[in-house]
C-alpha positions in Angstrom: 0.0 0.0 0.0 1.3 3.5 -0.7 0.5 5.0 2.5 2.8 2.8 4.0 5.6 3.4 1.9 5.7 7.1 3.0 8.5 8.3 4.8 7.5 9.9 8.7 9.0 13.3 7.2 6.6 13.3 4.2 4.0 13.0 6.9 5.5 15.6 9.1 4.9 18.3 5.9 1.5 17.1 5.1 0.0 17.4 9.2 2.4 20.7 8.7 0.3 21.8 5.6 -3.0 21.3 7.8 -2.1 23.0 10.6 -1.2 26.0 8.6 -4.3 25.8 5.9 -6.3 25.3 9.6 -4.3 28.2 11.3 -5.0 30.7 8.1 -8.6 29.5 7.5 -9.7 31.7 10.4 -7.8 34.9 9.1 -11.0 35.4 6.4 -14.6 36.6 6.9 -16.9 36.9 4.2 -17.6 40.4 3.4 -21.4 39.9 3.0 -22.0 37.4 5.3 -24.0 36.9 8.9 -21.2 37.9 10.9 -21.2 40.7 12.9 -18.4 43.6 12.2 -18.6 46.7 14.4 -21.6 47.2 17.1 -23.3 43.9 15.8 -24.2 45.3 12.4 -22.8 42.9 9.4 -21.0 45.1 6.2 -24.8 44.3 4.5 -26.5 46.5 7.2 -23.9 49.3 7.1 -24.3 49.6 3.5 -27.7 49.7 3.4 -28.0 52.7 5.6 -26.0 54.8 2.6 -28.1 57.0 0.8 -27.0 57.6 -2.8 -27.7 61.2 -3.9 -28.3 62.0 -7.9 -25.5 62.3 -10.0 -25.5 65.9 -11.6 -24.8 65.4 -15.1 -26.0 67.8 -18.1 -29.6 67.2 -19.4 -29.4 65.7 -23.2 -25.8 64.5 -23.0 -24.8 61.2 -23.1 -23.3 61.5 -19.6 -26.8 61.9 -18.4 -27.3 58.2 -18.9 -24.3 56.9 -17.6 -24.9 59.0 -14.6 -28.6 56.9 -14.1 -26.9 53.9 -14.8 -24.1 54.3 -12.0 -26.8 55.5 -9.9 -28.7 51.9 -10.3 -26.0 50.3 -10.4 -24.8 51.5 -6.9 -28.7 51.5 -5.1 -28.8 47.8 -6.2 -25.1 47.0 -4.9 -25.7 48.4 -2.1 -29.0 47.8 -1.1 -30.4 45.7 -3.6 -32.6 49.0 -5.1 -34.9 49.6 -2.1 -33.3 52.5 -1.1 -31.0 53.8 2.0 -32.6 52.1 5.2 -32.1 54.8 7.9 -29.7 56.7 6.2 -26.4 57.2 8.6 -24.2 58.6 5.4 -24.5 60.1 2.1 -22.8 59.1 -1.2 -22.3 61.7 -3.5 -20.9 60.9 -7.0 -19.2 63.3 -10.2 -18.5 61.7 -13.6 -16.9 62.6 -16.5 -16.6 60.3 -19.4 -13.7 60.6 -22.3 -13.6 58.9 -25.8 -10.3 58.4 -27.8 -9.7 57.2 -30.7 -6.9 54.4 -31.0 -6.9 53.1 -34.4 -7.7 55.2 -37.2 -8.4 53.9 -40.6 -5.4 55.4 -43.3 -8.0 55.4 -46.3 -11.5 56.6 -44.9 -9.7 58.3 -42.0 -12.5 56.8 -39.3 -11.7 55.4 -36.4 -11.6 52.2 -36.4 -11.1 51.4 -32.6 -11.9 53.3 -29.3 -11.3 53.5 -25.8 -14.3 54.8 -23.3 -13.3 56.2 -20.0 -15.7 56.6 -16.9 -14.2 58.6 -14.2 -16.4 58.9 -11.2 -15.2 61.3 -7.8 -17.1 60.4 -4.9 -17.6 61.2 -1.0 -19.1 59.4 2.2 -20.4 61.9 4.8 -21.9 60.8 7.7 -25.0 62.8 8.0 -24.9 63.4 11.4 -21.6 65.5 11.6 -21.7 66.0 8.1 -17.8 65.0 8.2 -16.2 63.4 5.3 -15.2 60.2 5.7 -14.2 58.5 2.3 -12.9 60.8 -0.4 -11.5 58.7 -3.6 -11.8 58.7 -7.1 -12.2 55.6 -9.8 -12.0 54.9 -13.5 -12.8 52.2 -15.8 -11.4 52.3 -19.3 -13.1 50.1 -21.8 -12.7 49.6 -25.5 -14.6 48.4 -28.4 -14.7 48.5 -32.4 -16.4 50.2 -34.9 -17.6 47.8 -37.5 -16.9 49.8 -40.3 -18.6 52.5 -42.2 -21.9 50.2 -43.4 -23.1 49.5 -39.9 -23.4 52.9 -38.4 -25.9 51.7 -35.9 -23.5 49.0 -34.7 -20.9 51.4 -33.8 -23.5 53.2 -31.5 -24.1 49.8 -29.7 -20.7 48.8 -29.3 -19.8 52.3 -28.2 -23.0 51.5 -25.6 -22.5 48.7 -24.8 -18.9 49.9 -23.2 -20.3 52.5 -21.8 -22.0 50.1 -19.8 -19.9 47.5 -19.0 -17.1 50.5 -17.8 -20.2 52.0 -15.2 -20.9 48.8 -13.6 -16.8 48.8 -13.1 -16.8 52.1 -11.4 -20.2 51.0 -9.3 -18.3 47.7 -8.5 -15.7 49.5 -7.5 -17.0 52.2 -5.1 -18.9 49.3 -3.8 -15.8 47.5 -2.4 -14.2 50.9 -1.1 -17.4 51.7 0.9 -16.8 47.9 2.1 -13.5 48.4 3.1 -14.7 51.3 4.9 -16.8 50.1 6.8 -15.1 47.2 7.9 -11.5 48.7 8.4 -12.5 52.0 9.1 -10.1 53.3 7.2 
């Protein structure tokens, strides 16, 4: 039989192994789970009391849609879209969003791939001392191609369907900072 052909040391490493794997296994804590962090609220409840003002964007500008979009995006993150529960802070959120063009066709002189760029500032207040606790800022650069010049509609979609897939990065993203926050305080 094979077990008996091990050598002690061989054992020695693998009960080692275990008692490390066992000894690290305590070190992590789901993020979203039951467990309590601070004053026996989980990361779920803390997040849920953060109350996600509008995003001021200008009216008829294709920013205007990416700013509703981050703004779902970030109600149903962080409190599955029933709004702040007993709000305790206040997210507020700026965006600006950049397109450049990174291949350009020699003979038509259209472009004939893009990059996207969301950049979205944010701040946490607490609404009690109306003191700023998290102040960061996050991007998400995305690209796509443009068809060519028969499918002119397609190039719209693509240039959409970036658009979107970079805001739910930037949602994603100030999700897991207002996280750490609250489980780190820091």
């Amino acid at each position: 039989m094979w077990w008996r052909r091990q050598s002690s040391a061989q054992i020695g490493r693998l009960a080692a192994a275990f008692a490390l794997a066992a000894l690290a296994g305590g070190c992590f804590e789901p993020l979203y789970g039951a467990r309590p962090a601070v004053d026996n609220e989980t990361v779920r409840d803390k997040l849920t009391s953060v109350e996600i003002a509008p995003i001021p964007a200008a009216k008829g500008q294709p920013a205007q849609r990416l700013a509703v979009e981050l703004r779902n995006d970030l109600e149903f993150d962080l409190n599955g879209g029933a709004g702040a529960n007993a709000p305790t802070h206040k997210l507020t959120v700026n965006i600006q969003t950049t397109q450049l063009a990174i291949i350009i066709d020699s003979t038509s002189g259209r472009p004939d791939a893009l990059i996207d760029s969301v950049v979205a500032a944010y701040t946490l207040t607490e609404i009690v001392t109306g003191k700023i606790v998290v102040k960061d800022t996050t991007f998400a650069h995305v690209d796509y191609d443009v068809p060519g010049a028969e499918q002119r509609f397609a190039k719209q979609r693509a240039q959409r369907d970036a658009e979107d897939r970079a805001v739910h990065v930037v949602a994603e993203t100030i999700r897991n900072r207002l996280a750490s926050y609250f489980v780190a305080g820091t």
